[in-house]
PLY file of the C-alpha trace (Angstrom):
ply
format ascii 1.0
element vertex 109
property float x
property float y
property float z
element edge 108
property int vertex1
property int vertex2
end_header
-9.33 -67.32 -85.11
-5.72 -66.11 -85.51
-3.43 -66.48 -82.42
-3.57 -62.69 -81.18
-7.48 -63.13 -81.21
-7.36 -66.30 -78.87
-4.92 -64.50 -76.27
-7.54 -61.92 -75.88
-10.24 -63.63 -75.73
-9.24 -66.49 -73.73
-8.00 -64.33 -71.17
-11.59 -63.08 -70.17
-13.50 -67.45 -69.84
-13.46 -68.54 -66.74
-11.65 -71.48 -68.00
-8.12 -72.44 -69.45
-8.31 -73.31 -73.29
-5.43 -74.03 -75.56
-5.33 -73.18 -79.69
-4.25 -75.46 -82.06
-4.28 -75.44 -85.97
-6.86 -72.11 -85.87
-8.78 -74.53 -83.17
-9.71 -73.56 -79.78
-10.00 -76.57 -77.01
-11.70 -76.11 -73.68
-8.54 -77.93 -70.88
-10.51 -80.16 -69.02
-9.53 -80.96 -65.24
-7.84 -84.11 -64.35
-8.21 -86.61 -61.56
-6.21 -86.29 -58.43
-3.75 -89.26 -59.00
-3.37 -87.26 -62.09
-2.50 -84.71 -59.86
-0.45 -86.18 -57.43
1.92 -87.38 -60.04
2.23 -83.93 -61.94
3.08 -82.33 -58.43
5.99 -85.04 -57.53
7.30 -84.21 -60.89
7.56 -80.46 -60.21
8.55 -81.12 -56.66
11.19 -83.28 -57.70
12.23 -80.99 -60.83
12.30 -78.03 -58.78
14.89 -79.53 -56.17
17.17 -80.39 -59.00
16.56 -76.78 -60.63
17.34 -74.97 -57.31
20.09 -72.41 -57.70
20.41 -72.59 -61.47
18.23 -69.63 -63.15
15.40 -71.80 -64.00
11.60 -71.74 -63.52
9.36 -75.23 -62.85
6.30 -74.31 -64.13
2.59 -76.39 -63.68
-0.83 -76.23 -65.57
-1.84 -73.08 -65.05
1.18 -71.81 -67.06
0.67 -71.17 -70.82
3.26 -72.67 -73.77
3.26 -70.80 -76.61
4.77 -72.68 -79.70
6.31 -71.41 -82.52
5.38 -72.16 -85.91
1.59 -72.34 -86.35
1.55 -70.46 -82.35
-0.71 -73.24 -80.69
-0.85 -72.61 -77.19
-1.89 -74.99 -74.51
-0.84 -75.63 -70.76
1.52 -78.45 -70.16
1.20 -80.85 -66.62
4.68 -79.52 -66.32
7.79 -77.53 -67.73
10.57 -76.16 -67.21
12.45 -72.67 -68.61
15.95 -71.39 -67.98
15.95 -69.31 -71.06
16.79 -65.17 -70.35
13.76 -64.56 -72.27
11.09 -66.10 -70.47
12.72 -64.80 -67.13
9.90 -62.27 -67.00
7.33 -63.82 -68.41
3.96 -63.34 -66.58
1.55 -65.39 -69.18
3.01 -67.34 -71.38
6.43 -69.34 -71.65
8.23 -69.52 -75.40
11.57 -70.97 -75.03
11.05 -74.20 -72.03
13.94 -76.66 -72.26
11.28 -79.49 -70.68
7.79 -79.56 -71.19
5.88 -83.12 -69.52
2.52 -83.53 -70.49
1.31 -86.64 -67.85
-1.64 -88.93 -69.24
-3.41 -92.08 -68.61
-2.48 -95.43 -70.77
-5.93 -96.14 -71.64
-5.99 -92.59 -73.15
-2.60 -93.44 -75.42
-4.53 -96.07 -77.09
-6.81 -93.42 -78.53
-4.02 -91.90 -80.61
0 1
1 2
2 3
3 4
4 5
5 6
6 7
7 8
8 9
9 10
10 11
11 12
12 13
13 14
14 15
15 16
16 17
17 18
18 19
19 20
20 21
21 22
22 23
23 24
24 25
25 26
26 27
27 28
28 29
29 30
30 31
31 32
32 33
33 34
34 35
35 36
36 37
37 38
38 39
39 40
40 41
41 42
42 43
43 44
44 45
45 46
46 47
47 48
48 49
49 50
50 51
51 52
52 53
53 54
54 55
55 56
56 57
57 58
58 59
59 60
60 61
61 62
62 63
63 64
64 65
65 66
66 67
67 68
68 69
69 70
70 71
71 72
72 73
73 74
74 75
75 76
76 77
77 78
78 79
79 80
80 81
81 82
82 83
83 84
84 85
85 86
86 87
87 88
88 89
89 90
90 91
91 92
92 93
93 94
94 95
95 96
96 97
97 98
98 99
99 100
100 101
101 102
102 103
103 104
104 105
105 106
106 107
107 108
C-alpha cells in the first residue's frame, strides 16, 4: 500500500491506524493512567505554548513523516511551524512529538 492509498482508506475504518514501512497498524486504546499522564502533558505544554503561534496537539492528531511517509498518532505534539497552521488532518513539521508508554513495554524493544 503506498502512502496516498492508506490516507484514503484509513479515513473511512472506524478506527485510527498508522503506516509504517508499506505496513498498516490498527492504534490500540490505552489505559486511563495512560491517559491521565498524556493529558497533564498537553495541559502543561499548552500553558507554556500560550501566546506563541503554536498548536498542542493529542492522539487523535495524525504525524506524517517524511522520508518513507509513515504516519501514526503521537500521545502528544506540538507545531509552531507556518505550514501546519492550517492543517485539519495531518501535522508535517511538529517541533515536539511525546509518545508516553509503559516500562514493561520498553523491555520488548
Amino acid at each position: 500500500m503506498i502512502p496516498q492509498e492508506y490516507l484514503d482508506w484509513e479515513e473511512k475504518q472506524p478506527i485510527k491506524y498508522g503506516y509504517m514501512n508499506s505496513q498498516v497498524l490498527a492504534m490500540t486504546g490505552g489505559t486511563i493512567p495512560y491517559n491521565e499522564i498524556s493529558l497533564n502533558l498537553a495541559t502543561a505544554l499548552k500553558a507554556q505554548m500560550r501566546g506563541k503561534g503554536c498548536k498542542v496537539l493529542m492522539a487523535d492528531a495524525k504525524l506524517g513523516v517524511s522520508g518513507k511517509r509513515p504516519f501514526y498518532y503521537p500521545d502528544v505534539m506540538v507545531t509552531c511551524d507556518q505550514r501546519d497552521r492550517r492543517a485539519t488532518k495531518i501535522i508535517y513539521h511538529p517541533c515536539l512529538v511525546v509518545e508516553d508508554f509503559v516500562l514493561e513495554e520498553v523491555g520488548e524493544y
